[in-house]
N, C-alpha and C positions, 0 to 999 in steps of 0.2 A: 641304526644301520642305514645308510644311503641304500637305497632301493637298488642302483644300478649296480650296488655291489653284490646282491646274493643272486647267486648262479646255480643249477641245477644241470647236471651231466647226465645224458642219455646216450642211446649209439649211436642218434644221430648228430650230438652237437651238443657243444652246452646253450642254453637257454639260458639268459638273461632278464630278468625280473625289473619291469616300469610300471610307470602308472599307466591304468587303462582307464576307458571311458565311466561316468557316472563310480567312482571313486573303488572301481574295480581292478585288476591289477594285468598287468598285460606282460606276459614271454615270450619273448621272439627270438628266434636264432633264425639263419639262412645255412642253408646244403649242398652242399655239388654233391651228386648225384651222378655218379660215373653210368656211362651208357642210357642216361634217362634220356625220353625222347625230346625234353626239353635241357639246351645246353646250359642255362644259367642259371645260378644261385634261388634255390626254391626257399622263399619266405615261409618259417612254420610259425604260427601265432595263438597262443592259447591263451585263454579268459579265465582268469579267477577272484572270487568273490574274497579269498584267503588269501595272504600274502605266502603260498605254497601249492604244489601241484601234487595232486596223488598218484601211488605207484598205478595204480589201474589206469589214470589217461596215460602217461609216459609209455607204459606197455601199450597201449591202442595206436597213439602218435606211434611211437615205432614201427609196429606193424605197419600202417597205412605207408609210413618212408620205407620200410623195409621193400613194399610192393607197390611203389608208386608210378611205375609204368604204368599196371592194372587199372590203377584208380585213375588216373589221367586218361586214357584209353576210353576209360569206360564214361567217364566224365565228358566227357571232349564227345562221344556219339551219343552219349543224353540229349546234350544241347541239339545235335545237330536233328536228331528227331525232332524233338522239341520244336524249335524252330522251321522245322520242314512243316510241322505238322499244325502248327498255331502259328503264322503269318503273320496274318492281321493283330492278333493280340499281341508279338513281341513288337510290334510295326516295321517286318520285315519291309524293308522297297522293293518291287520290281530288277533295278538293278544290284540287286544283291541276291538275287537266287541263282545265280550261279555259281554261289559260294555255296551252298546247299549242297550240292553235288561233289564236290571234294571231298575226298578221303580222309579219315582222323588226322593223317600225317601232313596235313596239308591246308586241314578247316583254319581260319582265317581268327582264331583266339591263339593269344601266347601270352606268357608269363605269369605261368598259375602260382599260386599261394593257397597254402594251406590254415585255416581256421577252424580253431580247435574251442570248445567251452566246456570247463570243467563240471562233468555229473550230468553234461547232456548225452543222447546217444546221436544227435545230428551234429555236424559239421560241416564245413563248404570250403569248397575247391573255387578259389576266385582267379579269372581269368583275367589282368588289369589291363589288358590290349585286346584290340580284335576290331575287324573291317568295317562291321555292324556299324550304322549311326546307334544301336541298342547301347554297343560296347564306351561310347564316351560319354561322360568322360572316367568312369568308375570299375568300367570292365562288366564282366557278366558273373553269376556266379551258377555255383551249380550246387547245391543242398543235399546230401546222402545221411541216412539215418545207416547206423553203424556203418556198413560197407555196399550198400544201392544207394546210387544217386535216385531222388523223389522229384524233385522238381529244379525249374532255371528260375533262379530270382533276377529279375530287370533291375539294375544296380543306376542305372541313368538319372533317378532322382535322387538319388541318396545324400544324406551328408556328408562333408568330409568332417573326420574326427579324428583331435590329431593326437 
């Protein structure tokens, strides 16, 4: 079976089955998201060691799209603490602290995606845009074990993997 061919239907989308990184297996679908605060197609991407995804993450994945306002929201004033509150460690500049003071609807990250790995209780909200010199070229991410974001990962070194 062509890998691109088995598909996996959820509420949000069916999921399409590739190859992932280090010979692991990678599902991706994108969503519109009627009334999300964000208007464009949210990438959801889940990691598996199996070439299959169990009903318990598909139920979790769900959930988190079912209320992804929330998570976005909550996401999106992580970072902005985070970053208000560690400066010098994200290497915020001087003239980007008046990004700091914006509103969630307004913070200066866009085009989140969702990352998912099978049989972990953590996942990350990656934000591939945003004002920050932190933000390029990989975006930011923001890390939540089950449903709290824990920490902002600086994605600026990172690989790309394709």
């Amino acid at each position: 079976m062509n890998l691109e061919e088995k598909k996996i239907k959820s509420k949000f989308g069916e999921l399409k089955m590739g190859k992932g990184p280090q010979n692991d297996f990678h599902w991706f679908c994108e969503v519109e998201i009627k009334d999300c605060i964000f208007p464009e197609k949210i990438p959801i991407s889940i990691f598996t060691k199996k070439p299959e995804i169990s009903k318990g993450m598909i139920e979790f994945v769900e959930e988190v799209v079912l209320n992804i306002n929330s998570y976005l929201e909550s996401a999106i004033l992580f970072v902005k603490k985070v970053l208000t509150n560690e400066k010098e460690e994200y290497k915020i500049k001087e003239n980007e602290y008046i990004f700091l003071d914006l509103d969630f609807r307004n913070f200066p990250i866009d085009l989140p995606e969702l990352n998912f790995t099978e049989g972990a209780d953590e996942w990350m909200i990656r934000f591939a845009e945003g004002k920050f010199d932190i933000c390029y070229p990989y975006g930011i991410g923001v890390n939540f074990k089950n449903d709290k974001p824990f920490s902002v990962e600086n994605l600026e070194d990172s690989e790309f993997i394709e």
